[in-house]
C-alpha positions as CSV (number, residue, x, y, z in Angstrom):
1,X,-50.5,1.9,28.4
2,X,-50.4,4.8,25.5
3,X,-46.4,5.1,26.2
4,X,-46.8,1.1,25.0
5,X,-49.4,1.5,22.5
6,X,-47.0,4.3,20.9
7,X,-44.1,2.4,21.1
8,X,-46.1,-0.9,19.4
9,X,-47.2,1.8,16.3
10,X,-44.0,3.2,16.0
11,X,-42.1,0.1,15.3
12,X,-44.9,-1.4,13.5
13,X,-44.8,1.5,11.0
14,X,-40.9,1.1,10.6
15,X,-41.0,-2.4,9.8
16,X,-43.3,-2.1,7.2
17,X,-42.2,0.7,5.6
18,X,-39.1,-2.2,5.1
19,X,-40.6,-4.2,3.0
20,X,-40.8,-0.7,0.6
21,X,-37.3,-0.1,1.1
22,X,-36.2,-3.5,0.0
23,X,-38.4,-3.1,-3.4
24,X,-36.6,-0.3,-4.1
25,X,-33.3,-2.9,-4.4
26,X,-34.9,-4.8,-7.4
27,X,-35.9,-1.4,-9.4
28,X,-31.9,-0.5,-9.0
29,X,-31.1,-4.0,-10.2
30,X,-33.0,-3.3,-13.1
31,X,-31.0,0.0,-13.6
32,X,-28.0,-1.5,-13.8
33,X,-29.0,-4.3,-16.2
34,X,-30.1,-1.9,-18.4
35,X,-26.9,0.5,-17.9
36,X,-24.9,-2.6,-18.9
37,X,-27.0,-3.5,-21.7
38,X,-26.9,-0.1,-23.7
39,X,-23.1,0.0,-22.6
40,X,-22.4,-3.2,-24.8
41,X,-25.0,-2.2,-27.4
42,X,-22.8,1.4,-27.7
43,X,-19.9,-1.0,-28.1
44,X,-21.2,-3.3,-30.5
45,X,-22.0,-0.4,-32.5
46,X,-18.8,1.1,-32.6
47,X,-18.9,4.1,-30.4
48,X,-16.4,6.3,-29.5
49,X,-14.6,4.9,-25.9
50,X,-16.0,7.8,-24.1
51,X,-19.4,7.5,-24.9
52,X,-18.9,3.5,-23.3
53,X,-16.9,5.1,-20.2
54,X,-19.4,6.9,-19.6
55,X,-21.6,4.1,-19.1
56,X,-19.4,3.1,-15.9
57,X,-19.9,6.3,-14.4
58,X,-23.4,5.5,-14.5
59,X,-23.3,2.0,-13.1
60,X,-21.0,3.6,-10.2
61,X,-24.1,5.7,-9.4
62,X,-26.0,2.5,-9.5
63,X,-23.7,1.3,-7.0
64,X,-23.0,4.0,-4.8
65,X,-27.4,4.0,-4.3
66,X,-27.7,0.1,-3.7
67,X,-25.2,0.5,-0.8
68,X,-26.6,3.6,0.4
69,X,-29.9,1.5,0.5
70,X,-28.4,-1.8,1.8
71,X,-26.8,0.4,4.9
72,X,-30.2,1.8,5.5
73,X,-31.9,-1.1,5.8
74,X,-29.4,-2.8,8.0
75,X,-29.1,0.7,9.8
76,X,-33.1,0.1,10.5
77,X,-32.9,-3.4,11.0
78,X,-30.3,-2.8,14.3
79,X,-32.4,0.1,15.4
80,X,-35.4,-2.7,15.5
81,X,-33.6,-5.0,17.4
82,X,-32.1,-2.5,19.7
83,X,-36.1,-1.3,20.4
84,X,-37.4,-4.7,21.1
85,X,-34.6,-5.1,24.1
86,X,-36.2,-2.0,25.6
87,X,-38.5,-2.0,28.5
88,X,-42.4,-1.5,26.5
89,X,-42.9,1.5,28.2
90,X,-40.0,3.4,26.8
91,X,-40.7,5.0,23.3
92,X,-37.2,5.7,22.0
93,X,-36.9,8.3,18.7
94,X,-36.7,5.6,16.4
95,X,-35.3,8.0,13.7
96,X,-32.6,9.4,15.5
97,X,-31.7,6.2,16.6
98,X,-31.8,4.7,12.7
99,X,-30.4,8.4,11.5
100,X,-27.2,7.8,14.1
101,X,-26.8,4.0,13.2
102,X,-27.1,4.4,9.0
103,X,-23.9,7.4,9.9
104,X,-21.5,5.1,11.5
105,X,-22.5,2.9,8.6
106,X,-21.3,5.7,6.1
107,X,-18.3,6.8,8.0
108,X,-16.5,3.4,6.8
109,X,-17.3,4.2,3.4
110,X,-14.8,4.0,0.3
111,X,-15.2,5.0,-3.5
112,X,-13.3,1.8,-4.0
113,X,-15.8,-0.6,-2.0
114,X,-18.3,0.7,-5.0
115,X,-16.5,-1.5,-8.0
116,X,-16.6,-4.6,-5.2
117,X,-20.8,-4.5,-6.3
118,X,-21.5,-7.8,-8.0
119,X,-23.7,-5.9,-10.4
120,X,-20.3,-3.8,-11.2
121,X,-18.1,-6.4,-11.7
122,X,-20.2,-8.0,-14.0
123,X,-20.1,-4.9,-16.4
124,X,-16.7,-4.9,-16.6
125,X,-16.3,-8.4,-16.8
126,X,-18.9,-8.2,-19.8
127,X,-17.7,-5.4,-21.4
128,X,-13.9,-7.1,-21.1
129,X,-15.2,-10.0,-22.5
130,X,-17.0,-8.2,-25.7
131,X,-13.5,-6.3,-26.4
132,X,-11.8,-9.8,-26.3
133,X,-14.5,-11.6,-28.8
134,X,-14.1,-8.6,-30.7
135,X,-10.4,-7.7,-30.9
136,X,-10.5,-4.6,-29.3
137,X,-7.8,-3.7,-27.2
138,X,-7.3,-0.5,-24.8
139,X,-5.1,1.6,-27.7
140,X,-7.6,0.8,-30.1
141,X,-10.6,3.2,-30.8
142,X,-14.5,2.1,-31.4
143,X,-14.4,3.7,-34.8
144,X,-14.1,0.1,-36.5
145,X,-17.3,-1.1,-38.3
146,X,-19.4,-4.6,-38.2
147,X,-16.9,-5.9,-41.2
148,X,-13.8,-4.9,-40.1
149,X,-14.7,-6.2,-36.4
150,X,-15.4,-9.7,-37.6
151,X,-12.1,-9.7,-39.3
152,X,-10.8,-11.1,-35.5
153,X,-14.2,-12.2,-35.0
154,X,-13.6,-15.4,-37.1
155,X,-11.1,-16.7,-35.2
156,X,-13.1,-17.1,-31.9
157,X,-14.8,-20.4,-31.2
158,X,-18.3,-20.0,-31.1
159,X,-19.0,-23.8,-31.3
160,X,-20.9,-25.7,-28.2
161,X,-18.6,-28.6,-27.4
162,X,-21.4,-30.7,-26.8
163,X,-23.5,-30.2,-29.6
164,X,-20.9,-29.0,-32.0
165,X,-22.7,-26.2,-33.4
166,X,-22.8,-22.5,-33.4
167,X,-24.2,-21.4,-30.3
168,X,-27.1,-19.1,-29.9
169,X,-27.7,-19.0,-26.1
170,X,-23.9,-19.0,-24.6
171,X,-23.7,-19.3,-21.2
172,X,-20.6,-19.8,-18.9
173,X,-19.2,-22.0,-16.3
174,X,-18.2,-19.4,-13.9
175,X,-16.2,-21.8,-11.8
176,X,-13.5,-23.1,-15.4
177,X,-14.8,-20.0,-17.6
178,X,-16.1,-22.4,-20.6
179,X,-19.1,-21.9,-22.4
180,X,-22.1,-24.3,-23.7
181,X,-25.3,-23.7,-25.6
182,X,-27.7,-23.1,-22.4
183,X,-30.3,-26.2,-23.1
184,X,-27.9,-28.6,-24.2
185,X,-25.7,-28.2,-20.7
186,X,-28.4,-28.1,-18.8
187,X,-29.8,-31.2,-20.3
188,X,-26.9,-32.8,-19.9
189,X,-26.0,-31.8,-16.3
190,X,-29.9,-33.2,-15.2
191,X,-29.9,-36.5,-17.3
192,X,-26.4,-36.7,-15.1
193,X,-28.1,-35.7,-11.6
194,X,-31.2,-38.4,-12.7
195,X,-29.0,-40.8,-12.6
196,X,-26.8,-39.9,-9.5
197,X,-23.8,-38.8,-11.1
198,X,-21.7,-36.4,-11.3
199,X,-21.3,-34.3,-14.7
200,X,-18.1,-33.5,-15.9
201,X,-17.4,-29.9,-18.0
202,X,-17.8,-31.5,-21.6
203,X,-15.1,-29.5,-22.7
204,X,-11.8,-31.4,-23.5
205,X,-9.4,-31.4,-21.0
206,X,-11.2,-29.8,-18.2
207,X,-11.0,-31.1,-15.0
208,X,-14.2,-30.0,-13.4
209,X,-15.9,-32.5,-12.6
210,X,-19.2,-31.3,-10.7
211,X,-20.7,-29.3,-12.7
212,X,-24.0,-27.8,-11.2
213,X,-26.2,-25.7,-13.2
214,X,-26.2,-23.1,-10.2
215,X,-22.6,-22.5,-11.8
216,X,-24.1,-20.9,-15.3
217,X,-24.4,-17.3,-15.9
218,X,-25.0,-16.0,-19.3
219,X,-22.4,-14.7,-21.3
220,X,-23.9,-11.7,-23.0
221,X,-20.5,-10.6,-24.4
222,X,-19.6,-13.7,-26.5
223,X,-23.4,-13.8,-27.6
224,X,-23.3,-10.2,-28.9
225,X,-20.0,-11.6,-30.9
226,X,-21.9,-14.2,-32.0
227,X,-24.6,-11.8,-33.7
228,X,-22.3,-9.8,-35.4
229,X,-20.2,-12.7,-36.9
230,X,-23.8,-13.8,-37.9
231,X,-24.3,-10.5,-39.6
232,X,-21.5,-10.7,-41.1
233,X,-21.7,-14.2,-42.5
234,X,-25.0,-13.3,-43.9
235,X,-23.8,-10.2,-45.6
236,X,-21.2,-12.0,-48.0
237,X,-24.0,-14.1,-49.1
């Protein structure tokens, strides 16, 4: 009976110290929101390429701890359900078992499975995206001001094709890649869904034609353009 009493504690203790573990995943979300945020801010100011390089060498950090976490977890996880097919009177070393598990996990391992995390790919995406809206290309450097940037700026379209005004809250289809003022597409997609229909991208000449609002993500790099090509504006004024 104290073998099984043992063996009840000791799992009992592991799977609530997973709950802890998983928090963890949210504060290294958080991380890498902010990594991504002060790595466009550095290139909205004009900084020098390395200083917004270096940013990526941070969010690979960010990455390479989120998967060390995620194979942990699972690696506990298994170890659990390995336990609970185990006669109750056996009281296995649960953190051997978990130690031996989370290493197989790590032997498959590869630096280039690290830029496959979502978080990752939306950096660079991002960033891309910010370099596009703000005619910056790979040769150039970041030594270009606020005026001289929205020299390119003024030929991007910042208008909502549905309300035909300058956006302020950009977000984009992820599925065709166009963007909308956030309440106005949403608006639109539910007064659609209300009345059992589909709703079509509004821009012209798309062909998507079920648009849900589980496909918008915000599109921080064409706001940040946005911004500046309001500063800008406001400045010759």
């Amino acid at each position: 009976m104290a073998a099984h009493g043992a063996s009840l504690l000791s799992t009992s203790i592991v799977e609530n110290s997973l709950s802890s573990l998983k928090n963890c995943q949210a504060y290294i979300d958080t991380g890498m929101d902010i990594a991504t945020g002060v790595a466009l801010d550095l290139l909205q100011t004009g900084c020098e390429a390395a200083e917004v390089d270096g940013m990526e060498s941070v969010m690979l950090e960010y990455a390479t701890l989120n998967r060390d976490l995620n194979q942990y977890i699972s690696a506990v996880e298994e170890t659990l359900r390995k336990v609970k097919r185990h006669p109750p009177e056996e009281v296995p070393d649960l953190r051997q078992l978990v130690q031996t598990t989370y290493e197989a996990h790590q032997k498959k391992n590869t630096d280039e499975a690290l830029r496959n995390n979502d978080k990752f790919i939306q950096f660079e995406d991002q960033l891309r995206d910010l370099k596009k809206q703000m005619g910056i290309t790979q040769e150039e450097t970041f030594e270009d001001d606020d005026e001289e940037i929205a020299v390119t700026q003024s030929f991007a379209n910042f208008t909502c094709p549905i309300t035909q005004m300058e956006m302020e809250n950009p977000v984009k289809n992820k599925v065709c890649g166009h963007t909308y003022e956030k309440d106005a597409i949403v608006r639109m997609i539910e007064s659609r869904h209300k009345n059992s229909k589909k709703a079509r991208c509004p821009k012209i000449g798309c062909a998507m034609s079920d648009l849900q609002i589980s496909d918008l993500v915000p599109d921080s790099a064409l706001r940040r353009a946005i911004e500046i090509h309001k500063r800008q504006r406001q400045s010759q004024h």
